[in-house]
C-alpha positions in Angstrom: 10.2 16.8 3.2 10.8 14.2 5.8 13.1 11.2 5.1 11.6 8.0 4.6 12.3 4.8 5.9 14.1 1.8 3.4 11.3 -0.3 4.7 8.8 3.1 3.8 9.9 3.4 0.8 10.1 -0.4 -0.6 6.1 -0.1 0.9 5.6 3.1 -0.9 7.2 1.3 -4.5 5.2 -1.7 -4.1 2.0 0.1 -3.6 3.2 1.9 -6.8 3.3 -1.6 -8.4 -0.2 -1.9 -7.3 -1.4 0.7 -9.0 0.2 0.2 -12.1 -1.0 -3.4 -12.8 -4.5 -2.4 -12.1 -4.3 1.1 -14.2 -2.3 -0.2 -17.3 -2.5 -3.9 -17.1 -6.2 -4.5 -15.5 -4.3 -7.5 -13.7 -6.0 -7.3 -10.8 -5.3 -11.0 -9.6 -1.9 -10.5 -9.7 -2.4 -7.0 -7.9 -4.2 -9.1 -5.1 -1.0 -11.4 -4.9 1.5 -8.3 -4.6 -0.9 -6.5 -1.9 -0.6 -9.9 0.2 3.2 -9.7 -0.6 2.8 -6.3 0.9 1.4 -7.2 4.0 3.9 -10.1 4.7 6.8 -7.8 3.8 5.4 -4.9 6.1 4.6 -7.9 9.2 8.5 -9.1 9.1 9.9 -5.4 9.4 7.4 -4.5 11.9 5.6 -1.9 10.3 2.4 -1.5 10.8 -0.4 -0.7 7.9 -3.6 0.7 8.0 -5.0 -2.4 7.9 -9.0 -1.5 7.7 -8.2 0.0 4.3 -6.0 -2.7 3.3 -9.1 -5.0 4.1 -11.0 -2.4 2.2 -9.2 -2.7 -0.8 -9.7 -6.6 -0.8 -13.2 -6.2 -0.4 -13.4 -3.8 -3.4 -10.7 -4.9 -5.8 -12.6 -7.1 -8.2 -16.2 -4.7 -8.3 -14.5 -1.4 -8.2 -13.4 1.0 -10.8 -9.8 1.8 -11.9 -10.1 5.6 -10.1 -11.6 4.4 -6.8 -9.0 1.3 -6.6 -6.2 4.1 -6.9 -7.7 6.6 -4.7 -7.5 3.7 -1.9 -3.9 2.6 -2.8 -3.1 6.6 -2.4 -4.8 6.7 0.7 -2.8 3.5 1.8 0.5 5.1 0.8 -0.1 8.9 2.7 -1.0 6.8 5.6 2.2 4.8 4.8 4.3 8.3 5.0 2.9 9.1 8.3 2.8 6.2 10.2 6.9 6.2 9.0 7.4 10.3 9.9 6.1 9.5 13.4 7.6 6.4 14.1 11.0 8.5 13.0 9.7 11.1 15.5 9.5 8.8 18.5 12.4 7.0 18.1 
């Protein structure tokens, strides 16, 4: 298993967050709020996310169902564990 970034990981809990106020609170404003928080975290440690399926997950959050909002925020966070195994690569 390859070793994740601090930055990786705090991405990788957040998106966990995510999913949890959506799947057992049904809070999605305040899911909205954390996945900005998200993106500003990621921007001031230079990591880059997939952002088309971030932009996706804004444009489905309040019309979507509980499964298909966590199947993105999965997607999110795989893409999330690659983008950090090959950045570890190049460096």
């Amino acid at each position: 298993m390859p070793k994740l970034s601090q930055t990786a990981i705090s991405i990788l809990t957040l998106l966990n967050n995510i999913d949890e106020l959506i799947v057992k609170s049904q809070d999605r404003e305040n899911a909205r709020d954390v996945m900005k928080a998200l993106n500003v975290y990621a921007a001031s440690k230079n990591f880059r996310l997939p952002q088309d399926k971030v932009d996706n997950f804004y444009a489905v959050l309040l019309d979507s169902r509980i499964y298909t909002l966590s199947s993105l925020l999965k997607d999110i966070a795989v893409d999330v564990t690659i983008i950090d195994t090959k950045k570890e690569i190049s460096v």
